[in-house]
C-alpha atoms as one frame of an Amber mdcrd trajectory, in Angstrom:
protein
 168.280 101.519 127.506 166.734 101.916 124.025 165.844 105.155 124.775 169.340
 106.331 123.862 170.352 106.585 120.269 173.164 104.784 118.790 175.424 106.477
 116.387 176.695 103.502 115.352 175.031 100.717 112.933 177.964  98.248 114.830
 179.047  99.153 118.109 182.818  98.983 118.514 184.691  97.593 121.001 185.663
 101.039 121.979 185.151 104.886 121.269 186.423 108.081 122.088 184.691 110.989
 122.742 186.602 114.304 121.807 185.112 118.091 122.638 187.411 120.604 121.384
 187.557 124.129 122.493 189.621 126.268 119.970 190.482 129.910 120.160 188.517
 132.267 118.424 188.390 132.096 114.472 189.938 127.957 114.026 187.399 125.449
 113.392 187.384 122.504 115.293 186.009 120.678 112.123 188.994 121.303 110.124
 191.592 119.700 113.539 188.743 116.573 114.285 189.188 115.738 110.545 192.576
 115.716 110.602 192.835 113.484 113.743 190.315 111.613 112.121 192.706 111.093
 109.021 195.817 110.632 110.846 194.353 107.922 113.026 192.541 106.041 109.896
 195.822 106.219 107.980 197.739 104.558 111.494 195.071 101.699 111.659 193.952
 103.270 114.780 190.643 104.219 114.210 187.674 102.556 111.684 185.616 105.468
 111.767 184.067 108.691 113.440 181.402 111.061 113.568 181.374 114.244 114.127
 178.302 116.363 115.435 176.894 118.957 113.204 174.764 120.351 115.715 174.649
 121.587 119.476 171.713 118.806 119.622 173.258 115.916 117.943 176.756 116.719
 120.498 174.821 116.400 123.126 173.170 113.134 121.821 176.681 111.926 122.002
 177.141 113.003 125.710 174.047 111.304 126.551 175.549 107.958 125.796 179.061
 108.367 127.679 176.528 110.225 130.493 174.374 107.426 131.187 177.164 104.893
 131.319 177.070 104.786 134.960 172.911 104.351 135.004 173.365 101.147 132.611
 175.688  99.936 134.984 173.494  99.799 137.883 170.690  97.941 135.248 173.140
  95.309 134.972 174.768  95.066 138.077 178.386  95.200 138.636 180.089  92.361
 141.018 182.769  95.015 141.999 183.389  98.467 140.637 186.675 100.384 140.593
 187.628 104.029 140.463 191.057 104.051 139.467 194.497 105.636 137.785 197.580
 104.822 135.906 199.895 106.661 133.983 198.960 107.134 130.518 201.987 105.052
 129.194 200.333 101.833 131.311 196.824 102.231 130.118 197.134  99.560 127.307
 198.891  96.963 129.090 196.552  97.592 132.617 193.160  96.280 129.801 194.666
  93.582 128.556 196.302  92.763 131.492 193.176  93.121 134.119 191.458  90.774
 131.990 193.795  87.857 132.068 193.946  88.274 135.795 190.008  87.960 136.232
 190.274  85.392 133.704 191.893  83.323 136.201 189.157  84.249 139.152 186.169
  83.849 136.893 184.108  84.151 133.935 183.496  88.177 133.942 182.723  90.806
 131.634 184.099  94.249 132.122 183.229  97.776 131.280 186.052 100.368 131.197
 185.643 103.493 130.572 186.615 106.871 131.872 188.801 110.124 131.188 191.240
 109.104 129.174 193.375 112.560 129.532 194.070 111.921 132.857 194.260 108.093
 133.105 190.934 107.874 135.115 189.654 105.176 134.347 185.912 103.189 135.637
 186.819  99.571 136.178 183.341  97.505 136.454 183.543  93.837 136.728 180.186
  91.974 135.413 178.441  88.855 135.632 178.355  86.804 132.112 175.200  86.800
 130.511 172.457  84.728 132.518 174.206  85.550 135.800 173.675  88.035 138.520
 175.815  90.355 140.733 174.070  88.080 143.971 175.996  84.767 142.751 179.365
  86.146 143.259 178.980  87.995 146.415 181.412  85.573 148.009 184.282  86.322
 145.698 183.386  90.214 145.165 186.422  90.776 147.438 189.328  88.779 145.816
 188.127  90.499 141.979 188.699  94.039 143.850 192.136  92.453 145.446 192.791
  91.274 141.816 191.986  94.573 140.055 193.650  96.982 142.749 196.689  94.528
 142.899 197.362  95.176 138.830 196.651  98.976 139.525 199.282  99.401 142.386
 201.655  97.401 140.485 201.416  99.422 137.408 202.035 102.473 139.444 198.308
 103.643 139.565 196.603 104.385 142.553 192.903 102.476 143.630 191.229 105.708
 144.467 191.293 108.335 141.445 188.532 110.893 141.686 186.279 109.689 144.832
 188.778 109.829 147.579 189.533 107.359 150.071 186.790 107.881 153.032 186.094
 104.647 155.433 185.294 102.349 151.888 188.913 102.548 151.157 190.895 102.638
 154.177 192.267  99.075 154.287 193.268 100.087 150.712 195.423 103.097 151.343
 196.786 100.834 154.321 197.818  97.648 152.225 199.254 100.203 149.368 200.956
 103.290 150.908 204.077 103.912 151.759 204.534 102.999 155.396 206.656 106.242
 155.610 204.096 108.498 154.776 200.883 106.970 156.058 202.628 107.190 159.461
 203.174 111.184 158.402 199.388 111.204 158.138 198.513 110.038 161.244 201.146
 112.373 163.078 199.095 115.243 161.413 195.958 113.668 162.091 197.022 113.267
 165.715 198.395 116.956 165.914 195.234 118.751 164.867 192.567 116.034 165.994
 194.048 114.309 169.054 190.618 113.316 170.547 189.053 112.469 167.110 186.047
 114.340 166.456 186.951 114.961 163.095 185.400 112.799 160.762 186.769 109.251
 162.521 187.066 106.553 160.970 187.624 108.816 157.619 190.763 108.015 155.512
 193.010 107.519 159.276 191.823 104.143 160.910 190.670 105.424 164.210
């Protein structure tokens, strides 16, 4: 997509995009520099830019925006909408790829909402390669991925909700307990199931 602008010379291996909103009369300049600082000075961060216009913000938003359109360019093997506690972020990365190591050659694009622990978990092709010559293993990568996420405490369906995609998912990973809750209530107020079947409650 060379239509979007880089603001980097060198892309890193990853960024952060902060949008402040301060109360009235503090500059958000004056706090992003002193993040900026504080992270430099902890080896945290190699370096930052920050907007000095409404038009050059949203120049920023355009990239993390059109993530999800590059995607589909490329063409993920399996895609993931998932969340972990904040505390397991780190180790779920580094750990996801050393599992996929061990189904394939893949490259992966994470990204997400980092404040919440949302995170977009696309598994790629390598270079050369299409989303077509792995159809017969799409299956075990999700297993792989949502296995990591459930052990790490996460849970496989973040902001997109379970529907009939994800059923055998909140089936394998639920507690038995309260999946059979569900389907008591389900039963109580739909016990001819009309509403919505097949929708989150196997029908």
């Amino acid at each position: 997509m060379p239509e979007v602008r880089q603001p980097f010379a060198e892309p890193p291996a990853w960024c952060v995009l902060v949008e402040l909103g301060l109360a009235q009369g503090m500059a958000p300049e004056t706090a992003l520099e002193a993040l900026f600082t504080a992270g430099m000075e902890a080896g945290l961060v190699s370096d930052g830019l920050l907007a000095q216009s409404e038009a050059q913000a949203q120049q920023f938003w355009e990239i993390r925006e059109r993530i999800p359109e590059a995607n589909r360019h490329i063409g993920a093997i399996a895609s993931h909408d998932v969340s972990l506690p904040l505390s397991a972020l780190p180790e779920f990365i580094d750990t996801g790829l050393a599992r996929l190591a061990q189904v394939g050659d893949f490259r992966v694009n994470c990204f997400g909402h980092l404040g919440d622990g949302n995170l977009h978990y696309n598994v790629f092709p390598p270079k050369g390669r299409k989303k077509q010559d792995y159809l017969d293993i799409r299956a075990e990568v999700q297993r792989c991925v949502h296995d990591l996420v459930n052990e790490m405490g996460g849970s496989v369906s973040a902001e997109h909700g379970i529907g009939r995609l994800k059923v055998d998912d909140l089936e394998r990973y639920s507690d038995p307990a309260k999946l059979a809750a569900m389907r008591a209530i389900k039963a109580a107020l739909d016990p001819v199931g009309i509403m919505n079947p097949g929708a989150v409650i196997r029908g």
